[in-house]
N, C-alpha and C positions, 0 to 999 in steps of 0.2 A: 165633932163626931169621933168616937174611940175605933180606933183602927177595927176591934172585932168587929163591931156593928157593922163597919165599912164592907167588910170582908165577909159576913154573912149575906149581906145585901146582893151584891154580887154575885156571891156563889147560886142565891137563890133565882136570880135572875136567868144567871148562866143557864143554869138547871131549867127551868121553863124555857126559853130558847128552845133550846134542845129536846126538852117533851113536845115543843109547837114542830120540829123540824120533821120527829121522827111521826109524828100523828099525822103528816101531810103527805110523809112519801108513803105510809100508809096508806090513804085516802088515793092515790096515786096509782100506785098497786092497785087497789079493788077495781078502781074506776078502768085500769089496762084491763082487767079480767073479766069484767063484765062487756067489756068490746070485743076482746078474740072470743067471747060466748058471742 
């Protein structure tokens, strides 16, 4: 496998991680807000 590929792979993964991370403390948040409501 050519190191770019490798290296896209990755980053793209990385990158969704991080969209799953931030869409949950999201989820997180709302969920806090609708209980001090």
């Amino acid at each position: 496998m050519p190191i770019k590929l490798r290296y896209n792979a990755n980053k793209k993964r990385r990158s969704g991680a991080f969209f799953v991370h931030v869409f949950r403390q999201a989820i997180s948040v709302k969920i806090a807000d609708v209980n001090l409501n």
